[in-house]
C-alpha positions in Angstrom: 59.2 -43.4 -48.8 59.0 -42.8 -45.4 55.9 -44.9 -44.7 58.0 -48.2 -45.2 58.6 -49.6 -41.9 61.5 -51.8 -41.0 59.7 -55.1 -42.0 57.2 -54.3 -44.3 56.2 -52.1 -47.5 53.6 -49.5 -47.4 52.3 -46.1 -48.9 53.8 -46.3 -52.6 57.0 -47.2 -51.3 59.7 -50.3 -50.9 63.0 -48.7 -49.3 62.6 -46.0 -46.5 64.6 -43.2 -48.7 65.5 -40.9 -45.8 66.1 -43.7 -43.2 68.6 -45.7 -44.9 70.2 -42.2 -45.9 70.1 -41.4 -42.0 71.8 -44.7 -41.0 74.6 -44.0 -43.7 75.3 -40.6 -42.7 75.9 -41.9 -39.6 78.3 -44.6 -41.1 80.3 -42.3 -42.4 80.6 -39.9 -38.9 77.4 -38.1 -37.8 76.3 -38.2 -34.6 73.0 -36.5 -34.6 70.9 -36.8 -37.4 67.5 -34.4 -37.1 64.6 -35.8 -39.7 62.2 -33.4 -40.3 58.6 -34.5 -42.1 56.1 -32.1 -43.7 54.9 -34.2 -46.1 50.8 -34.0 -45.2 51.0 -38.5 -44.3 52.4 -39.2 -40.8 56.0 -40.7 -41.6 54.9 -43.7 -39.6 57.8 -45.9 -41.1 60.5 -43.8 -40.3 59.0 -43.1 -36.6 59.1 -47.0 -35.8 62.7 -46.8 -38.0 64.0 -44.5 -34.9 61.9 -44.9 -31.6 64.0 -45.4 -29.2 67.5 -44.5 -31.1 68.7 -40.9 -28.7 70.8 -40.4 -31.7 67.8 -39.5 -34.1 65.4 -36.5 -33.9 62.4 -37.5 -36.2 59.9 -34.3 -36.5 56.6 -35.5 -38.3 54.0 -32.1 -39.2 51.2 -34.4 -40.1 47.4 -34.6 -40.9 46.1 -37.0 -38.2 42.2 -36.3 -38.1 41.8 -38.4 -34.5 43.6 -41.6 -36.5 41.2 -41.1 -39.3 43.6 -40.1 -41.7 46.2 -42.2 -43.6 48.6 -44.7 -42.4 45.2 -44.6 -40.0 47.6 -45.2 -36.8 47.0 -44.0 -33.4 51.1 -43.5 -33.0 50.8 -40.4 -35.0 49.5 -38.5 -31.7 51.3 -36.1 -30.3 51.2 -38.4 -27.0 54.1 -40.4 -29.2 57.1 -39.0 -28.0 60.0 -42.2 -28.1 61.2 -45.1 -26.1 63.7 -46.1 -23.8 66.8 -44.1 -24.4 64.9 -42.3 -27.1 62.3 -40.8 -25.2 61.9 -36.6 -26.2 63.0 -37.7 -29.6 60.0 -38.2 -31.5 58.3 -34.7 -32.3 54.5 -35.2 -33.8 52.5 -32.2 -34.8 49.3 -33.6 -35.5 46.8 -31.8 -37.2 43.0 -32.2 -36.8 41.1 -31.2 -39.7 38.3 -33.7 -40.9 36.4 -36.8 -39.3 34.2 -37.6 -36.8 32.6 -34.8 -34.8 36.0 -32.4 -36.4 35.6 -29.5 -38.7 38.5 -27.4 -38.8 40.5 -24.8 -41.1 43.4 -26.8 -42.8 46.4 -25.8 -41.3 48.5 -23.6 -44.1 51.6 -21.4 -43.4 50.7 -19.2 -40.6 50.2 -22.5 -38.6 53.3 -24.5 -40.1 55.6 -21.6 -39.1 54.1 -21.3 -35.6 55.0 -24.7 -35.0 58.7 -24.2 -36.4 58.7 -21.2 -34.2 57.1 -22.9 -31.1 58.2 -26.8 -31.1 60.6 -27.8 -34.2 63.1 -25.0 -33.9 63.8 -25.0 -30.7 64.4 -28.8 -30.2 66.4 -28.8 -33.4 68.5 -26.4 -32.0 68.9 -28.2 -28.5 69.6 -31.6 -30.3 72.5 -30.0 -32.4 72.1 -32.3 -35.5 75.2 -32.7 -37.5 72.9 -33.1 -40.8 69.5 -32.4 -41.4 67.1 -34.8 -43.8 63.9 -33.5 -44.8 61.0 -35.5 -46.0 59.7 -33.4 -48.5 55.9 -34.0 -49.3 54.3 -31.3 -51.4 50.6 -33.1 -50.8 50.2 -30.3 -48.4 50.0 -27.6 -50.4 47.3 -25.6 -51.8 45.7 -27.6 -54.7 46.8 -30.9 -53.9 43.1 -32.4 -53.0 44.3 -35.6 -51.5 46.0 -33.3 -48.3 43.5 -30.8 -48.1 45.8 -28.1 -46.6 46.7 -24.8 -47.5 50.6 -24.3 -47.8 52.1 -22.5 -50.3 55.3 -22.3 -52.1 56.1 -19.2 -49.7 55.1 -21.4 -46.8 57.8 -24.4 -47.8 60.9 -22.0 -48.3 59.8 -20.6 -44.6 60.7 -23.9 -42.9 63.6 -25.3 -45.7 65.3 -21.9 -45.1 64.6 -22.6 -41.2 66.6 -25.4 -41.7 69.0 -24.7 -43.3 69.7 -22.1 -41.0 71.0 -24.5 -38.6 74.2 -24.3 -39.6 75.1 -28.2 -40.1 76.0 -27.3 -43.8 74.8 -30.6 -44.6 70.8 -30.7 -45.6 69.4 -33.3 -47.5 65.9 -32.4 -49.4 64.2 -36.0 -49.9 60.8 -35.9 -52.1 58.0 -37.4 -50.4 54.4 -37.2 -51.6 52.7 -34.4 -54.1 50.0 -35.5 -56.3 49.3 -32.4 -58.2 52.5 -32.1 -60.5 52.4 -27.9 -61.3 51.9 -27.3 -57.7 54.4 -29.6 -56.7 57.1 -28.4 -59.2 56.0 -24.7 -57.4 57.0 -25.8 -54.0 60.2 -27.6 -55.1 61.4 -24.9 -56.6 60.8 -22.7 -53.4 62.7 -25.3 -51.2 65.9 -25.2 -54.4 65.9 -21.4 -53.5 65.9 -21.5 -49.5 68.3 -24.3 -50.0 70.8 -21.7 -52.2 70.0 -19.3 -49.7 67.8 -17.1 -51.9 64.6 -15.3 -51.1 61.5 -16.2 -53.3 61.2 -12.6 -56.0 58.1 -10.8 -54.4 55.8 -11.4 -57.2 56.2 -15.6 -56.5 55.6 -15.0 -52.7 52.5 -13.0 -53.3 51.3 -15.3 -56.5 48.6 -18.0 -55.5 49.5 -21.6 -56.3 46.9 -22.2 -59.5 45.0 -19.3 -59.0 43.7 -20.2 -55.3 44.3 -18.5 -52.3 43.8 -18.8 -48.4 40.7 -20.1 -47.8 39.7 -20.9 -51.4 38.2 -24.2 -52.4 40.4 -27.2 -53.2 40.5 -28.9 -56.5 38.6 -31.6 -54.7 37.2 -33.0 -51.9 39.8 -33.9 -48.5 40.6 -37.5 -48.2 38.3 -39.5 -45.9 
């Protein structure tokens, strides 16, 4: 899982999935490989995997809470941007929800798109991946009470489709985190669809993941 850093194991996780897949695409002839991250956990092992590689563009969307939300690292900031010749390619969009003296909405899809639209987009169109790996995490979504954020199915085809709409022709979906299996399975099968190039049917896109809806109370409490 993408919080495996090169020398140790951490977060649930013994082999860095999406990095050694990275590395291997590359063995076999692409130049550019974009890494894009919305699972609701910095991807602090693939970051260090990648820091100063110019031939990597790592994108982490990312509950940060100040460093007070797991991996607990201050190199989830957005100040964290790459070094040496990979400087301007490490993209964090930390978000700021719980913790000391915070209190704010959980960021759901108005505020995931906006930052396609704004900051992943754009520099994923300027790096001109040849491949595209996504860390897929569905422990941001709506119901999923250890991210405490609002996504929704709807919200994950959005930036999949966004994706894919690069044009590489090569996009690898790599699952990540998701703790509450039904809405999980509901967010997977919305990234399947963007992925096939398929709109969600207008009943799923205006259907609430377990009966909850923007703004509703989780299933339980954020994590600390």
């Amino acid at each position: 899982g993408h919080h495996v850093e090169p020398e140790k194991a951490m977060g649930f996780g013994l082999f860095s999935n999406v990095a050694v897949g990275a590395r291997h695409a590359q063995s076999l002839g692409a130049k550019r490989v974009l890494i894009v991250d919305f699972d609701v956990h910095h991807g602090n092992g693939t970051q260090k995997a990648f820091y100063d590689d110019d031939s990597v563009l790592f994108v982490s969307l990312h509950r940060h809470d100040n460093g007070s939300f797991y991996p607990l690292e201050a190199d989830a900031g957005a100040d964290f941007v790459g070094s040496g010749s990979g400087v301007g390619r490490n993209i964090n969009v930390p978000w700021a929800v719980r913790g000391k003296g915070i209190r704010n909405p959980p960021p759901g899809d108005a505020d995931f798109a906006h930052a396609f639209s704004e900051i992943v987009i754009p520099a994923a169109k300027e790096f001109a991946p040849d491949i595209v790996f996504i860390s897929a995490g569905f422990d941001s979504a709506f119901g999923d009470s250890m991210g405490g954020c609002q996504l929704t199915p709807t919200g994950y085809h959005h930036m999949v489709a966004a994706l894919a709409a690069l044009g590489t022709g090569r996009v690898v979906l790599a699952l990540e985190g998701g703790y509450a299996i039904t809405v999980a399975c509901e967010c997977m099968q919305a990234c399947v669809l963007a992925l096939l190039g398929e709109d969600m049917a207008p009943e799923e896109a205006e259907e609430d993941l377990m009966g909850l809806g923007p703004g509703a109370p989780l299933s339980g409490p954020p994590a600390p």
